[in-house]
C-alpha positions in Angstrom: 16.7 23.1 -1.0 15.9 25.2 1.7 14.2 24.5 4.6 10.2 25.9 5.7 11.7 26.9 8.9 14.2 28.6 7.4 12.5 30.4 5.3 9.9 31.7 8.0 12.4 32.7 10.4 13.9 34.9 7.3 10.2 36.5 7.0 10.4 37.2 10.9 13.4 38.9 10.7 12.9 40.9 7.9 9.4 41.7 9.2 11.1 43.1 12.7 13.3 45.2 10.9 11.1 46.2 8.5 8.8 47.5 11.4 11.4 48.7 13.2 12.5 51.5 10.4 8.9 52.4 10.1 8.7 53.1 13.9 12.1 54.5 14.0 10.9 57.1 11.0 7.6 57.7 12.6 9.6 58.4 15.7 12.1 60.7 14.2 9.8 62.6 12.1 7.0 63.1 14.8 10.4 64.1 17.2 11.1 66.5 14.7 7.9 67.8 15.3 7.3 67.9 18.2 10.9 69.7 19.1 10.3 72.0 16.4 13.2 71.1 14.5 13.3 70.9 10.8 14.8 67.5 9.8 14.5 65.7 6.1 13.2 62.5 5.7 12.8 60.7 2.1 9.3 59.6 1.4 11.0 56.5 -0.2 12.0 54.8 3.2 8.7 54.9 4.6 6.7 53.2 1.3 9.8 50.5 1.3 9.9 50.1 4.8 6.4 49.5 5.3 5.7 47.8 2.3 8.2 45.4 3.6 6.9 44.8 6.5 3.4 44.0 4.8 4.8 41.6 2.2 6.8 39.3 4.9 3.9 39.5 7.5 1.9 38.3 4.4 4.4 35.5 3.3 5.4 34.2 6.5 1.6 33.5 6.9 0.9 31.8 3.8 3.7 29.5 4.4 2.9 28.4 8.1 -1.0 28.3 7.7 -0.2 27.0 3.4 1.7 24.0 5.1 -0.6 22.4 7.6 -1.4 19.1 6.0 -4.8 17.6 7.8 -7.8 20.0 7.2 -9.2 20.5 10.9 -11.9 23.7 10.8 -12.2 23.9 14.1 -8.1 24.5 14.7 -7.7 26.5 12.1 -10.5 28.7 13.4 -9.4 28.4 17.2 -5.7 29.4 15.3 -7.0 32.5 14.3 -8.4 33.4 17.7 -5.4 32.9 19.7 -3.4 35.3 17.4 -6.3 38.0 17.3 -6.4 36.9 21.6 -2.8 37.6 21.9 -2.7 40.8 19.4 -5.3 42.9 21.7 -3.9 41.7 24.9 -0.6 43.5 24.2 -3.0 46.5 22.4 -5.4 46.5 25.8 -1.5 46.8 27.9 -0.5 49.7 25.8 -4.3 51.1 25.8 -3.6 50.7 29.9 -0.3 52.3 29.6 -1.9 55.5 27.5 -4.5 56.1 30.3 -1.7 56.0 32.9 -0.2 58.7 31.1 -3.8 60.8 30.9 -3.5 60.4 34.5 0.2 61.7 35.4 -0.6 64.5 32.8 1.9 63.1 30.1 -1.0 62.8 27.5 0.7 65.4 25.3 4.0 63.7 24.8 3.1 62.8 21.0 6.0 60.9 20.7 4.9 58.2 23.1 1.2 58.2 21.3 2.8 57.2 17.9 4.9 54.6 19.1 2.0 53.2 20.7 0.1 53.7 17.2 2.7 51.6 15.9 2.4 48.5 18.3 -1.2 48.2 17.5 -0.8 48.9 13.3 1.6 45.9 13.8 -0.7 43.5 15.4 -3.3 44.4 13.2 -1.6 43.6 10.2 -0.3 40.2 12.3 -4.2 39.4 13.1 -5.5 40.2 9.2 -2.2 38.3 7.5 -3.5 34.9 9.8 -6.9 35.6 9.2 -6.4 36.1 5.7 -4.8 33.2 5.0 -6.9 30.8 7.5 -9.8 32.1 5.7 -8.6 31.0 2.5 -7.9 27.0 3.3 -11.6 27.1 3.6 -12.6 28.8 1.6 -10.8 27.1 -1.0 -12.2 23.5 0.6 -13.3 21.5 -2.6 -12.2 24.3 -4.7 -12.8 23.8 -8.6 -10.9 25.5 -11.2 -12.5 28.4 -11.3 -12.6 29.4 -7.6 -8.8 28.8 -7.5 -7.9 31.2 -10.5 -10.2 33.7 -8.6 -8.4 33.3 -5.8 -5.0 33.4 -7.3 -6.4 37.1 -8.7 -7.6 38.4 -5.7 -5.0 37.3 -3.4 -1.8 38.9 -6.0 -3.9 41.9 -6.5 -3.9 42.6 -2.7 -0.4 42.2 -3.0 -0.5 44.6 -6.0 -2.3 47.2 -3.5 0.7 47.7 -1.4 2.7 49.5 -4.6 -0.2 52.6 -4.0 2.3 53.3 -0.6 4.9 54.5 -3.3 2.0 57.3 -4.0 1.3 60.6 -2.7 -1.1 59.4 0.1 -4.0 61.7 0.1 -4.1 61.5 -3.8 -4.9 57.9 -3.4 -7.1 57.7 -0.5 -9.7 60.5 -2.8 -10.2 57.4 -4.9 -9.9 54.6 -2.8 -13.8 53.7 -2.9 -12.7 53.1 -6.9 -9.4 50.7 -6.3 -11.3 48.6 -2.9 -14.5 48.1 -5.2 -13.3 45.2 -7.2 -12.1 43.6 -4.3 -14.8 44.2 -2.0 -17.3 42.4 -4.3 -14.3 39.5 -5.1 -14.7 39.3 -0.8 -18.2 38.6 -1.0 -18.3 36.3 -3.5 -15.7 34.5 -1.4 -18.1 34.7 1.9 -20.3 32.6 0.8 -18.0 29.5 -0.1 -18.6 27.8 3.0 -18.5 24.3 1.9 -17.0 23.3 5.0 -19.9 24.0 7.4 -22.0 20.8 6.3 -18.5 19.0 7.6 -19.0 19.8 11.2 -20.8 17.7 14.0 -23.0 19.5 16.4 -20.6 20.3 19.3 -18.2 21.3 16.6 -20.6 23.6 14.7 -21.1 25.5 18.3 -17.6 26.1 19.2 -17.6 27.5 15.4 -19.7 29.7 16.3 -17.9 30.8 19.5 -15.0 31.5 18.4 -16.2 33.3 14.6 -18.0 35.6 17.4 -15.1 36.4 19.5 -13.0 36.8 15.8 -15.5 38.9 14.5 -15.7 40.9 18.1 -12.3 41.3 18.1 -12.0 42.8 14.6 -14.1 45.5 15.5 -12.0 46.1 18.6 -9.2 46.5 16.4 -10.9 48.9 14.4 -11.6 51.5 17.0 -8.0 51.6 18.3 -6.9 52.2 14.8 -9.1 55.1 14.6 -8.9 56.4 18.0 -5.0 56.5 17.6 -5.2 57.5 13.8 -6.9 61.0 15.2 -3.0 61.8 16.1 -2.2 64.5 13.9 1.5 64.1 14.4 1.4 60.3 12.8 4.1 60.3 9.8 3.4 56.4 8.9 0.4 54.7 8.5 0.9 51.1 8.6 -2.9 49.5 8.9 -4.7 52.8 7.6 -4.2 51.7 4.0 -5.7 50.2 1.5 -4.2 47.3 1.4 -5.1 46.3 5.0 -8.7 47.8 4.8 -9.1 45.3 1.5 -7.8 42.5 3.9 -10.2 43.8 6.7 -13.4 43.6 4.8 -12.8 40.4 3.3 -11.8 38.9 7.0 -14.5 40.7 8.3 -16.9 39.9 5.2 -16.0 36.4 5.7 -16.6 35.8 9.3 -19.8 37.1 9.6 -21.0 35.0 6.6 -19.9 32.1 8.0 -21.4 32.6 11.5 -24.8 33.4 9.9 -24.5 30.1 8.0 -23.6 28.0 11.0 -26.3 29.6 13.1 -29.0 28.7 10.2 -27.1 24.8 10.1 -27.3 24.7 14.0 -30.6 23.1 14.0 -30.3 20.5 11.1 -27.0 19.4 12.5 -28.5 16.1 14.4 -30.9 14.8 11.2 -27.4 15.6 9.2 -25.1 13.3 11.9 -28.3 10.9 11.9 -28.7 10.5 8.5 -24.8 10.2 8.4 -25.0 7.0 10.9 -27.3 5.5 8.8 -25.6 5.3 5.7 -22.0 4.4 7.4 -24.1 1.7 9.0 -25.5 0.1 5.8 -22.2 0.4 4.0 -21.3 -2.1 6.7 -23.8 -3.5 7.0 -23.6 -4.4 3.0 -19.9 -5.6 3.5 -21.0 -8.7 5.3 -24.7 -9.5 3.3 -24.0 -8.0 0.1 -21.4 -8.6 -2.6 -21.4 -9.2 -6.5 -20.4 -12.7 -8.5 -18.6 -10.9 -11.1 -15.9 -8.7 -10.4 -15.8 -6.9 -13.7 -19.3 -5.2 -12.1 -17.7 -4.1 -8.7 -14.6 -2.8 -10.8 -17.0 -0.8 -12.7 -19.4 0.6 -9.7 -15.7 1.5 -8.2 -14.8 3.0 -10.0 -17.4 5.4 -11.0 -18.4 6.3 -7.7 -14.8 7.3 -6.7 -14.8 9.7 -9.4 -18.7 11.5 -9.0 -17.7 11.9 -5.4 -13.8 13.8 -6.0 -15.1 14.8 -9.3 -11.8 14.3 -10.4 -10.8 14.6 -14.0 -9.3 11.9 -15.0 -8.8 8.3 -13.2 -7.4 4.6 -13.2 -8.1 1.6 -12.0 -5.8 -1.3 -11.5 -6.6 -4.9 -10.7 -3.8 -7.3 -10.2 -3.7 -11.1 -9.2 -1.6 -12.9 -6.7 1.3 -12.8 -8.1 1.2 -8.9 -8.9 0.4 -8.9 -12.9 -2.2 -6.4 -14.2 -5.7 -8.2 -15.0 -7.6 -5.4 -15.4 -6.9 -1.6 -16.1 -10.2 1.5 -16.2 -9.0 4.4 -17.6 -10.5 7.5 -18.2 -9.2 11.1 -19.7 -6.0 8.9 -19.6 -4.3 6.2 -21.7 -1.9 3.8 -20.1 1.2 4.7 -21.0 0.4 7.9 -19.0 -0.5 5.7 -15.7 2.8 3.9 -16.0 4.4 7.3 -16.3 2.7 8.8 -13.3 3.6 5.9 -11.4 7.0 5.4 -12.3 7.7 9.3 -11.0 5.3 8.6 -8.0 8.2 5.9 -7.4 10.8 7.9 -7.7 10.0 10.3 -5.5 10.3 7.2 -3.0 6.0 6.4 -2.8 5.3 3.0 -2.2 2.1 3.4 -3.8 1.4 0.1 -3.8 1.2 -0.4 0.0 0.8 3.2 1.0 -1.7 5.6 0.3 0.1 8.7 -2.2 -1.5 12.7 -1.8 0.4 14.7 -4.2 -0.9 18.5 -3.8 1.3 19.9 -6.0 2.6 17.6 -9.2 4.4 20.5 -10.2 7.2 20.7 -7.3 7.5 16.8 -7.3 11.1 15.4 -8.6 11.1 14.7 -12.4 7.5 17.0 -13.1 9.1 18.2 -16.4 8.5 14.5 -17.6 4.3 14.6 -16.8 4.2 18.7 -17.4 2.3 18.1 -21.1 -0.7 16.4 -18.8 -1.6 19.6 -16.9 -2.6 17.8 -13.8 -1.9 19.6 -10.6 -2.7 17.1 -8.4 -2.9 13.0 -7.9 -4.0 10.7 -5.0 -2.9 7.1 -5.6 -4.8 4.6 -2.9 -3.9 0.7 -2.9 -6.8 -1.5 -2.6 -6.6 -4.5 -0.1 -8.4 -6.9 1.6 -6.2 -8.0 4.9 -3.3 -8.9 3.5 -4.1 -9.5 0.0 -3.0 -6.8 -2.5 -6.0 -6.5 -5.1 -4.7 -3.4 -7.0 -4.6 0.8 -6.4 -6.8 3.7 -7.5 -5.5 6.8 -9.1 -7.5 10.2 -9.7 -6.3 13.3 -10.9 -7.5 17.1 -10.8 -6.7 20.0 -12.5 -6.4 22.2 -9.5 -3.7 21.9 -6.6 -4.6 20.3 -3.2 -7.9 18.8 -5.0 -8.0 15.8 -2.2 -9.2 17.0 1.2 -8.9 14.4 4.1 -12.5 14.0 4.4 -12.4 13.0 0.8 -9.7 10.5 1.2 -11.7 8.8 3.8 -15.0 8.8 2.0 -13.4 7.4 -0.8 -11.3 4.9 1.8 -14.7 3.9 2.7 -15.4 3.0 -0.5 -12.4 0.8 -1.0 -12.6 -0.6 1.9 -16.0 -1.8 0.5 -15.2 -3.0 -2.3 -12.2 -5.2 -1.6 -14.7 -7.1 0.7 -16.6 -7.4 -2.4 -13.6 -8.3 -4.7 -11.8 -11.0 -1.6 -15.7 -12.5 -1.5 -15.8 -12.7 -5.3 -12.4 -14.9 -5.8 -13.5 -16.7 -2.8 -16.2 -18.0 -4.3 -14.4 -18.0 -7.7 -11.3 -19.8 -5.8 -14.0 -22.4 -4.0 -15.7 -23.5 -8.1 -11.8 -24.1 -8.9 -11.3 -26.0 -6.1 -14.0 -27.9 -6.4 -13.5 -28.5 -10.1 -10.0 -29.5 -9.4 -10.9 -32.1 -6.5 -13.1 -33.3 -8.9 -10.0 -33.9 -11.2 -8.0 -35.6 -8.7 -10.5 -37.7 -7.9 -10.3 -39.0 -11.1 -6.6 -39.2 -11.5 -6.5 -41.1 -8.1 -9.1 -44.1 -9.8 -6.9 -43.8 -13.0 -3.7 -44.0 -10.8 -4.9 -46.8 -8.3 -5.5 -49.1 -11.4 -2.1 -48.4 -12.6 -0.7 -49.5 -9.6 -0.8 -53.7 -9.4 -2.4 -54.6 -5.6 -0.7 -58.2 -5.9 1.3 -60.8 -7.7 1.1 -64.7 -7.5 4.5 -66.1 -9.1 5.2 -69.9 -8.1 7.8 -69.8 -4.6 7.6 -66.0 -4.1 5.9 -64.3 -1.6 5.3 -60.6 -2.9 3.7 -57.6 -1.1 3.6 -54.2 -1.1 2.4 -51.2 0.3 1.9 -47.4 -1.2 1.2 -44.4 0.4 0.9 -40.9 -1.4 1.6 -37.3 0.1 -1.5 -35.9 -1.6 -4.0 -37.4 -4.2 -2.1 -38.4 -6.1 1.7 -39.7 -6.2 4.4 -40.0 -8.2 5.9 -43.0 -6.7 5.7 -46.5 -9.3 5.9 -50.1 -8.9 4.8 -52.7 -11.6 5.9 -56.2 -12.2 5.3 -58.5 -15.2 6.0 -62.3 -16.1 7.3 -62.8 -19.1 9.5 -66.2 -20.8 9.8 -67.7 -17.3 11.4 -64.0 -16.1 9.5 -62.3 -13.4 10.4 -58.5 -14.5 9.8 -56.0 -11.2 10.2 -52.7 -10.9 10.3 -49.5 -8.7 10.5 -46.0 -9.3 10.5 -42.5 -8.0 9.3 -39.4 -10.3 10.8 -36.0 -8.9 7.8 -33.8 -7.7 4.4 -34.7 -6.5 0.6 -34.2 -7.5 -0.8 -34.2 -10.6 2.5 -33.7 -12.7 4.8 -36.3 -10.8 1.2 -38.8 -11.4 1.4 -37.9 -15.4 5.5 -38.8 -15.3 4.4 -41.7 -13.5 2.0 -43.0 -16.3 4.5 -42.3 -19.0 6.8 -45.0 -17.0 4.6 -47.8 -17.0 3.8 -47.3 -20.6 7.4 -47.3 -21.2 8.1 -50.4 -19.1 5.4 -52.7 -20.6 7.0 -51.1 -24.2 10.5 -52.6 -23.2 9.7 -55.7 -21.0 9.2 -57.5 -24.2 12.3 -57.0 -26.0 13.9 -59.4 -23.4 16.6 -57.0 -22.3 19.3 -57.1 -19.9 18.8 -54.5 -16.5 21.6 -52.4 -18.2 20.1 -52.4 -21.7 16.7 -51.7 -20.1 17.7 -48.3 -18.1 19.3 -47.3 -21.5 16.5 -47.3 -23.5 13.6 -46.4 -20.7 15.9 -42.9 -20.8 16.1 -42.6 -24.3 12.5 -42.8 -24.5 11.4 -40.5 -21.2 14.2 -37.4 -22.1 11.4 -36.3 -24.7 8.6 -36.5 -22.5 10.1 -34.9 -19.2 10.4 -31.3 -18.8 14.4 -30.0 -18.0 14.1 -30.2 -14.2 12.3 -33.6 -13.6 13.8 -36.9 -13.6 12.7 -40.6 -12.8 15.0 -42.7 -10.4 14.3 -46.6 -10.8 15.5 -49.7 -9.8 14.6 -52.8 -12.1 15.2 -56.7 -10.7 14.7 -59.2 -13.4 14.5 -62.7 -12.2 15.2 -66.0 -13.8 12.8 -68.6 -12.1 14.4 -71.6 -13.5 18.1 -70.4 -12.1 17.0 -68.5 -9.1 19.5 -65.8 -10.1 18.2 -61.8 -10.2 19.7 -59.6 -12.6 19.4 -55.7 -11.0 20.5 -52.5 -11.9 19.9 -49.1 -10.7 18.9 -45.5 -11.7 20.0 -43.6 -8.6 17.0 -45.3 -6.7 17.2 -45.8 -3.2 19.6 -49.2 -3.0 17.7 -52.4 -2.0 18.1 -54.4 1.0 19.4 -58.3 0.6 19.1 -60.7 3.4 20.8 -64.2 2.7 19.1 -67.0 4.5 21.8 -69.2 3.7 24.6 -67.1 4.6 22.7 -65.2 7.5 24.2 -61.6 5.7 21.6 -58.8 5.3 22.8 -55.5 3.8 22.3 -52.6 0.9 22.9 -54.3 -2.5 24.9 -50.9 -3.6 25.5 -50.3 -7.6 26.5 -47.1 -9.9 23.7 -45.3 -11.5 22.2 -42.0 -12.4 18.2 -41.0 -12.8 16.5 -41.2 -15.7 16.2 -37.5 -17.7 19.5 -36.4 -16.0 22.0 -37.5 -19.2 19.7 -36.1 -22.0 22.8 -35.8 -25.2 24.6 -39.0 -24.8 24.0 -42.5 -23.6 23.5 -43.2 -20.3 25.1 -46.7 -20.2 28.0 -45.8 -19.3 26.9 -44.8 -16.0 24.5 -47.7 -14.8 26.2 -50.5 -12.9 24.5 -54.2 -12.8 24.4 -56.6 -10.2 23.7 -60.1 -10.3 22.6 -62.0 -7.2 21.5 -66.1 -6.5 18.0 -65.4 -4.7 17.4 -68.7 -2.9 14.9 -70.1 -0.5 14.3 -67.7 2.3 16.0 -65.0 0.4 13.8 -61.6 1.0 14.7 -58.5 -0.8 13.2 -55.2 0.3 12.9 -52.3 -2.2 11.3 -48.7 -1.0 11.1 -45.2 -1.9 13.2 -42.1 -0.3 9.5 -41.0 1.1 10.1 -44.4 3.5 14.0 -42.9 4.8 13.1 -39.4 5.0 10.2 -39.5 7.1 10.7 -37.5 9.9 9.6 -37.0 13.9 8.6 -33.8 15.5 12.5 -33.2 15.9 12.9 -32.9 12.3 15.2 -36.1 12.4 14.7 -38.5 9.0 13.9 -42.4 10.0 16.9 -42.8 8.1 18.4 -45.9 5.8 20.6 -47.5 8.9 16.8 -47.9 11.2 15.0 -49.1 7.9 18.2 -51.9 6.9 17.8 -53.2 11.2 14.3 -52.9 11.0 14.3 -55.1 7.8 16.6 -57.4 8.9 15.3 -58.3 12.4 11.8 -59.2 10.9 13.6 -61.0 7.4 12.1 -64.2 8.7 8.7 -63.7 8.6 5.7 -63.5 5.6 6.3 -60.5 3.0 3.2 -58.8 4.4 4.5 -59.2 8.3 7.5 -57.5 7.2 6.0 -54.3 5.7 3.1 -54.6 8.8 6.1 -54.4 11.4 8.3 -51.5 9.3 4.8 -49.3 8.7 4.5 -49.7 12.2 8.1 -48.6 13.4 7.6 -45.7 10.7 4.5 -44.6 12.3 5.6 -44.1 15.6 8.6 -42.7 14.8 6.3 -39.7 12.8 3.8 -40.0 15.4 1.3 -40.7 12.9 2.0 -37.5 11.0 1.1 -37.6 7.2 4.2 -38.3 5.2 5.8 -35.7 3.3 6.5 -37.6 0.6 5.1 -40.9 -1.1 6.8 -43.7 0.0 6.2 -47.2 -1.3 7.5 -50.6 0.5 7.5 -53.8 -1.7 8.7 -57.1 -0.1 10.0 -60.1 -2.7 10.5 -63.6 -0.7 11.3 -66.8 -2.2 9.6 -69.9 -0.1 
């Protein structure tokens, strides 16, 4: 695709040329003339010449002044001035030159007059192209359907005008009153679209006014040069004295003077206008801080229907999405979704992040893949995201008709709004998010009571000292200990569900109900972990399992049957043989082997548990605690920890290793539930 500045340096070059065949025909033929000699010069060259030069002064205008993106009156104005500035500076030179000339007697040489008359027809057509088109941005500001089809007729008729050139001249200018009159009333129908005035502040409204004056001045400067060197009656070429330029005169003349009468009368109503504009900014934020609605359905709706009265766009969406980016809530209107998803997925191809980034398409027509949203006839879409500081909350989308339909004051009105209403919206789920939260502590408080009576606090078994200690990462845990005395067997166990919270709590329930199930089919360890997994597989979802460790004692033979479902291994300490170290066995957690038995894979142990025998059983929560260097407390510190204290009372011991744990953390809160228990025969 070719490139703007391409393209205008192709209408500068052609417009040199262009102007420099007209000057070199003038010159020739008023030469001709002047020497007496009889030279022939087709007609054709100076119509396509000029005409030319008219059409790519025109264009390269349109495109320059056509692609300024931010609507700024003031620059666009001030624009307009320097070129009209610079045009009669050169004109005023040559003007200076021409009296010179009076002076040294050389006013006669007609040859020099008409090269001068050239000069200034060619900054006069530079001034009325940049007025012309400066002049239409505004105005065309908040343009509606029908202004912009006016404008499109007015603006290809003038274009239309220059084909009169190819006519006999005088023949055209006996009935030019009849060819201007259309467009002279078209020109001051367009004078008085002057929107943009109630936009400006005070100071800005002045230098308006300034510099329309000096525009307007300026116009009328160029006016009598062109007729003062117009009187030369050797001039072959007219370049401004036609009716093309004298259409694009009066409406740049028509234009300006309108708009400096209007800004004069708005002069003095400017400060109640800026006042007035204060006050309402300052209760919009004012309203952000005290004001906002329960139910977000209602803010969607006010939203919405204010961002469309004030763009008076034709049709419009409105997406709300949740956290995790799905759609809760769609307004349409004049379209159905399967249109918005369209739009948007083009929007995205064109590379718009238009869920982060705000999206001003002023043409949909010269977008990539149009052809695909041609049937909508929209011409124009602006796509804004809503947030509220770093939450995404959704995006607005309006459409219009007309091209350009979203002016930059516009955007930031309705920004305002937006801005307003994700306060609103953030406010809403906060207080939304604050009933859940409440309702769900509410909940755990309850699952802790149900959970903390699921839990035994102590056990009194003839010769056996037993304590333990549990401590949960949240509310609730999914750690599990239990014991139960059953035909002279004490039957203890302790578990570890994968997860925490509420979930790994419910695992945990299902474990006990299962262990009391199968504590009285008097069951070896083995047999036990077979048929605890047979009966959780059903119960647990694919990617949670239960480690475990069960220990049943016989209190007539002292001996303890264990076995182990990849729990953490227990810690022995022989009194008798003065030995204390991991009791380590084969075994895989429950819910892991879910299609055959699991038997296979478990590994008993038997042991003699004599007097002054201790066995220690914990959770991985007790070995992966970790310090502020991110190093675990580790099974090695536990097993010496264990062992140097072995000697004293079951509660000393898990006293002495809480309080190595603790320092080692520095009192952190665990990250995961970890459970001591402590058996000692006395």
């Amino acid at each position: 695709m070719i490139k703007k500045n391409t393209i205008s340096r192709g209408y500068i070059v052609l417009a040199f040329f262009a102007w420099l065949s007209v000057f070199l025909y003038d010159w020739a033929g008023t030469y001709a003339a002047y020497t007496q000699q009889s030279v022939w010069l087709p007609i054709a060259i100076k119509s396509i010449a000029s005409n030319a030069f008219l059409i790519s002064v025109m264009l390269f205008f349109k495109l320059e002044i056509g692609s300024i993106q931010t609507l700024n009156f003031r620059e666009l104005l001030w624009k307009t001035f320097l070129t009209a500035g610079a045009s009669i500076f050169v004109i005023t030179l040559i003007r200076l030159m021409l009296s010179v000339m009076e002076l040294s007697n050389v006013e006669n040489n007609d040859v020099l007059t008409n090269a001068f008359y050239n000069f200034n027809a060619a900054f006069t057509t530079i001034f009325l192209a940049n007025a012309f088109y400066v002049f239409k941005r505004l105005v065309l500001y908040q343009r509606t359907k029908i202004l912009q089809t006016v404008w499109k007729v007015f603006e290809y008729g003038c274009f239309f005008l220059c084909l009169l050139n190819f006519f006999n001249h005088e023949q055209v200018y006996s009935s030019w009153l009849w060819i201007a009159s259309p467009f002279v009333l078209i020109s001051f129908y367009f004078a008085f679209n002057v929107r943009w005035v109630a936009y400006l502040s005070f100071n800005h409204k002045l230098q308006g006014i300034l510099l329309l004056a000096l525009i307007l001045a300026i116009s009328v400067i160029f006016v009598e040069f062109h007729y003062e060197y117009n009187a030369s009656r050797f001039t072959h070429v007219d370049i401004s004295g036609n009716i093309f330029s004298i259409v694009l005169y009066v409406f740049v003349f028509l234009y300006c003077l309108v708009a400096l009468l209007v800004l004069l009368f708005n002069l003095p109503t400017s400060s109640v206008f800026e006042q007035k504009f204060e006050e309402v900014l300052s209760f919009q934020k004012l309203s952000k801080t005290v004001k906002f609605e329960k139910e977000e359905h209602k803010i969607y709706d006010v939203l919405f229907d204010s961002c469309i009265n004030i763009v008076l766009a034709d049709a419009a969406w409105l997406e709300i999405v949740d956290e995790k980016g799905n759609v809760t809530n769609l307004l349409l209107k004049n379209i159905i979704r399967n249109d918005v998803h369209n739009f948007k997925t083009i929007f995205r191809k064109t590379g718009a992040k238009i869920n982060t980034q705000a999206f001003n398409s002023k043409n949909l027509k010269k977008i990539p893949h149009a052809s695909e949203i041609e049937n909508l006839n929209f011409k124009s879409a602006l796509v804004l995201p809503l947030y509220s500081t770093s939450e995404r909350i959704g995006n607005l989308g309006l459409l219009k008709k007309v091209n350009d339909g979203f002016d930059k004051e516009i955007i930031e009105i309705i920004n305002t709004y937006l801005a307003q209403a994700s306060v609103s919206i953030h406010n809403s789920r906060l207080l939304n998010s604050a009933i859940e939260n409440e309702r769900y502590k509410a909940q755990l408080s309850v699952a802790k009571k149900v959970q903390k009576r699921l839990l035994p606090t102590y056990l009194e078994v003839p010769n056996f000292d037993v304590s333990v200690f549990y401590k949960s990462a949240e509310e609730v845990g999914g750690d599990y200990y239990d014991f139960v005395e059953i035909d002279n067997k004490l039957i203890v166990v302790i578990g570890d569900v994968s997860g925490k919270s509420t979930s790994a709590a419910f695992n945990m329930a299902q474990m006990k109900g299962v262990f009391h199930a199968l504590a009285t089919l008097n069951l070896s360890a083995n047999e036990f972990i077979s048929k605890a997994n047979d009966a959780l597989v059903p119960c647990l979802e694919k990617n949670s399992f239960i480690t475990l460790q069960i220990l049943i004692f016989d209190l007539d033979s002292r001996q303890v049957e264990m076995a182990r479902a990849g729990h953490c291994p227990p810690i022995y300490c022989c009194a008798t043989e003065n030995t204390c170290d991991f009791v380590k066995s084969e075994g895989l957690g429950l819910g892991i082997i879910r299609n055959k038995s699991i038997l296979p894979f478990i590994e008993s142990k038997i042991l003699t548990f004599t007097e002054g025998d201790t066995l220690l059983l914990y959770t991985d929560g007790v070995t992966e605690a970790r310090n502020d260097q991110n190093q675990e407390f580790g099974y090695e510190r536990l097993r010496e920890i264990f062992c140097k204290n072995a000697r004293f009372a079951s509660k000393t011991i898990i006293d002495n290793i809480k309080s190595e744990i603790f320092d080692f953390t520095s009192g952190k809160q665990p990250d995961d539930d970890f459970t001591l228990l402590v058996i000692k025969n006395v």
